[in-house]
N, CA and C of each residue as an Amber inpcrd file, in Angstrom:
protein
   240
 104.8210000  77.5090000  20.7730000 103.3980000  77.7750000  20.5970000
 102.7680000  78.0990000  21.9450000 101.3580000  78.8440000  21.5300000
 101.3170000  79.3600000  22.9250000  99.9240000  78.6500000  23.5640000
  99.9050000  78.0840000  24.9970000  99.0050000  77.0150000  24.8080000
  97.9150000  78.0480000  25.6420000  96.7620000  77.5900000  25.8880000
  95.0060000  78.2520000  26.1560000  95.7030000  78.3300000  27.2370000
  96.0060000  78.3620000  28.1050000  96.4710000  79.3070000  29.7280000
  97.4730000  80.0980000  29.1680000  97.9450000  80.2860000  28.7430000
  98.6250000  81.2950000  28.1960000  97.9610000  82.7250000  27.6370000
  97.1170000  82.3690000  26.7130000  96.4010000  83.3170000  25.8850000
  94.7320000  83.5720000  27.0960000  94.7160000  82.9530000  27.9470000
  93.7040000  83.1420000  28.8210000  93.6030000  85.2190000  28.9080000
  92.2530000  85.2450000  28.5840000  91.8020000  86.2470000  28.5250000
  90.2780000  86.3900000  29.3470000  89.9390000  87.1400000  30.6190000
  89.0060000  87.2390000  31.9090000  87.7910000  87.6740000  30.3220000
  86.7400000  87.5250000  30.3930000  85.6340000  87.6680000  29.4400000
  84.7030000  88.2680000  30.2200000  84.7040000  88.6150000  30.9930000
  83.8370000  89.7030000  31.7400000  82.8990000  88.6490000  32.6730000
  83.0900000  87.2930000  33.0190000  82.2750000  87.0160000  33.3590000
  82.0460000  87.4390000  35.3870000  81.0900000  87.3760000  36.0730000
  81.0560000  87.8700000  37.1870000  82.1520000  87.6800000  38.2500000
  82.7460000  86.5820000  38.0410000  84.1510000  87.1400000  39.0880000
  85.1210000  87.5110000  38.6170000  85.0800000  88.1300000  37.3570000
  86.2810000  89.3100000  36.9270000  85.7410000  90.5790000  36.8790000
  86.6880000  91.3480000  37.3010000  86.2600000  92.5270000  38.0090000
  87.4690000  93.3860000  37.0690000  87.4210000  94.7900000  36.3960000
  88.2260000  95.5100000  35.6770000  88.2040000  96.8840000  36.5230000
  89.4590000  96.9180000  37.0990000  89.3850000  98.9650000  36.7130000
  90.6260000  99.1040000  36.5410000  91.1350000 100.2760000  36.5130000
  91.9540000 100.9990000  36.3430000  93.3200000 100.8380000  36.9890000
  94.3020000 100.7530000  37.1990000  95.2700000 101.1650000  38.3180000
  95.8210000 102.3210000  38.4060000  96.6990000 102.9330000  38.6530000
  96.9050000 104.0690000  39.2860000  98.1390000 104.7040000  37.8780000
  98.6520000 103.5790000  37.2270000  99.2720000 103.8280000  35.6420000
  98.8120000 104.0850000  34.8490000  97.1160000 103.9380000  34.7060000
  96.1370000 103.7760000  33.6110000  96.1460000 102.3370000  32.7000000
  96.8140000 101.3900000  33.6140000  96.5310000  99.8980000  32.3780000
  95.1850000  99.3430000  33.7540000  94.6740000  98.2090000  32.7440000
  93.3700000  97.8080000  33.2390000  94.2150000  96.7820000  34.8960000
  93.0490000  96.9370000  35.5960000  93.5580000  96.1040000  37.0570000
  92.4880000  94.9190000  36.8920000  92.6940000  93.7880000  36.5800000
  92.0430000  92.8080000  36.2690000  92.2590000  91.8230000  37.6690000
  90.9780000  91.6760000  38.2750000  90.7800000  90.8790000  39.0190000
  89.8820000  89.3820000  39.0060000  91.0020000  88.3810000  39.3890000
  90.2010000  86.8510000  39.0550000  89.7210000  86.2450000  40.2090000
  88.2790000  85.9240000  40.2970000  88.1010000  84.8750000  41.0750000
  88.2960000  83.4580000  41.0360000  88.3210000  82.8280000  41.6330000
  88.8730000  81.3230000  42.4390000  88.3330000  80.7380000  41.0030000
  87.2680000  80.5160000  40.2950000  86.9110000  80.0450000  39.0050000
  87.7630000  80.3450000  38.0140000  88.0930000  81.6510000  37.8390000
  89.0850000  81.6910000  36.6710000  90.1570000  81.8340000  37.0740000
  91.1680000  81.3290000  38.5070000  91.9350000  80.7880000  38.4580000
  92.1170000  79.4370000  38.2060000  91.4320000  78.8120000  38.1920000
  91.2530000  77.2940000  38.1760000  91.0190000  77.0210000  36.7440000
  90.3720000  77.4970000  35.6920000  90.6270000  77.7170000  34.0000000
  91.7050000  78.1850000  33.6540000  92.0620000  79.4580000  34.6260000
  93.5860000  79.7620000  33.6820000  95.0420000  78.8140000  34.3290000
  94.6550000  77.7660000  35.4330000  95.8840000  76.8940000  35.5750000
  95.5710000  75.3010000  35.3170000  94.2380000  75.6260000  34.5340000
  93.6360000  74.0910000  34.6020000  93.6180000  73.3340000  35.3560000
  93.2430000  73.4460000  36.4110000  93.0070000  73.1460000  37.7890000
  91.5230000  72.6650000  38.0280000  90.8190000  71.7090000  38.8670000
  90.0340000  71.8500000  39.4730000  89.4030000  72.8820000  40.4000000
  88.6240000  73.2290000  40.5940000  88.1470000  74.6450000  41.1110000
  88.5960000  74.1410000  42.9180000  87.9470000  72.8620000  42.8650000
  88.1390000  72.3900000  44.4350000  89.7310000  72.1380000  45.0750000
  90.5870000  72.1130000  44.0020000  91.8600000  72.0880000  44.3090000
  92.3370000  73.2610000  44.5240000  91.8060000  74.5630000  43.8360000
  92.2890000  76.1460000  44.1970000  92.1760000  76.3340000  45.5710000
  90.6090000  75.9530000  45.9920000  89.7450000  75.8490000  47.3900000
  90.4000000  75.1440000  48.1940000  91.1660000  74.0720000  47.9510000
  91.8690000  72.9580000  49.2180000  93.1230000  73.6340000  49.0000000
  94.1290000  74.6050000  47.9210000  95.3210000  74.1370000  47.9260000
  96.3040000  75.7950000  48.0860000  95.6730000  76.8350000  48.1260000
  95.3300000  78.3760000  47.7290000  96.2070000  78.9390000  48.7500000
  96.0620000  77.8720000  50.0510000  97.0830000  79.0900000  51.0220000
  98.5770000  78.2910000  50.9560000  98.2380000  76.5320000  50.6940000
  99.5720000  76.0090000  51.0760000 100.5040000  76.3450000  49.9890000
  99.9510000  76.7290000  48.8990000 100.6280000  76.8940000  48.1060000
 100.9560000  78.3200000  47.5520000 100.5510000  79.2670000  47.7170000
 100.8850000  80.4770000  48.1480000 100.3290000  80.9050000  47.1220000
  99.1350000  80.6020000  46.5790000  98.3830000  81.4160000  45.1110000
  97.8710000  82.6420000  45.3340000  98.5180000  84.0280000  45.1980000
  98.2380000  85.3650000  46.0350000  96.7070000  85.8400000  45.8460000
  95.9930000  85.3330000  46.5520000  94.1420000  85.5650000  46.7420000
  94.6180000  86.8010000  47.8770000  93.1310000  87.9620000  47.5730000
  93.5140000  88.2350000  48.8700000  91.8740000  88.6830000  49.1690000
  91.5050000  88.6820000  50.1560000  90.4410000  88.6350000  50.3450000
  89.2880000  89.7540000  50.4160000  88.1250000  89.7020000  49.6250000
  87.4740000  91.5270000  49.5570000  86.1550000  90.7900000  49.9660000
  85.9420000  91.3100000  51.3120000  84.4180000  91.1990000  51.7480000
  84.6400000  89.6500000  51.6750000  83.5880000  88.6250000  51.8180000
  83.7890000  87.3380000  51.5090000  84.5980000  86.7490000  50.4750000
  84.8170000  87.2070000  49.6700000  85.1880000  86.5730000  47.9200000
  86.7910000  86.4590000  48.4810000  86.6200000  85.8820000  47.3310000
  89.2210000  85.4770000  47.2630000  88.7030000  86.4810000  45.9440000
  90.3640000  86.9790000  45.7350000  90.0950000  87.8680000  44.1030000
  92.0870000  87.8590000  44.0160000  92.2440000  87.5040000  42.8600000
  93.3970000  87.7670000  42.5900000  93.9350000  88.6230000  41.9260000
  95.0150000  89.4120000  41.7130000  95.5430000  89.9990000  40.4680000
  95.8800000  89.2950000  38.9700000  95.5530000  89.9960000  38.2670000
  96.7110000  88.6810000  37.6240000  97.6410000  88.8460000  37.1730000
  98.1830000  89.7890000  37.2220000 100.0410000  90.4710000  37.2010000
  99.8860000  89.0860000  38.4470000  99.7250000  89.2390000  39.7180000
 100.1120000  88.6460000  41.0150000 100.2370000  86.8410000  40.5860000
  99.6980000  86.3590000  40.3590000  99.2280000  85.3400000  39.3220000
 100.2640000  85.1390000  38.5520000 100.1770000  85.7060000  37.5920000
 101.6930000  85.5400000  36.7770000 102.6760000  85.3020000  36.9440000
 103.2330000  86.4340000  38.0440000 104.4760000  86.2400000  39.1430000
 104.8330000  85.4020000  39.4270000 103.5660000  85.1040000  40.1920000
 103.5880000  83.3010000  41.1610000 104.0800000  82.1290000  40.3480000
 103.0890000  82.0930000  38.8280000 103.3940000  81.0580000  38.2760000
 104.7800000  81.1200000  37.9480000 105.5900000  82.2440000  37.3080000
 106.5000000  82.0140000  36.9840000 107.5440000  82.0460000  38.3430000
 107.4390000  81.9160000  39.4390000 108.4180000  81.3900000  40.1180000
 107.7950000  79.7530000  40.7590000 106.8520000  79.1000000  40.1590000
 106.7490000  77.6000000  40.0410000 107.7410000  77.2740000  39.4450000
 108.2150000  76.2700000  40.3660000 109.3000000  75.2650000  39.7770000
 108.9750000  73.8710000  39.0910000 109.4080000  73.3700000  37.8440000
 108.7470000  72.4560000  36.8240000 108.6790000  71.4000000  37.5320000
């Protein structure tokens, strides 16, 4: 079964950001908030834990913004 981080879907709210990529599938970008919903995380733990742990943010103007292909990746090379 597939649990709510799984089926996590960005809802347009202001730190998801959509365009295009260069294939034509959508380039969905997450901020530090909806990484922290889609790993059920505390938001302040993304904020304390983001570089030691190598969660691929990368930085636009002030903001962190992630991929979430990049995201995905990551999680799936977490070890249980």
């Amino acid at each position: 079964m597939e649990s709510d981080a799984m089926r996590f879907r960005p809802n347009g709210s202001a730190g998801v950001t959509e365009e295009m990529s260069g294939n034509g599938s959508p380039l969905v970008l997450l901020s530090p908030d909806d990484v922290a919903k889609y790993l059920a995380k505390p938001k302040s733990w993304i904020y304390g834990n983001w570089r030691s742990q190598g969660i691929p943010f990368k930085k636009v103007g002030n903001a962190l913004r992630c991929r979430q292909g990049d995201l995905n990746d990551w999680l799936d090379r977490q070890t249980p």
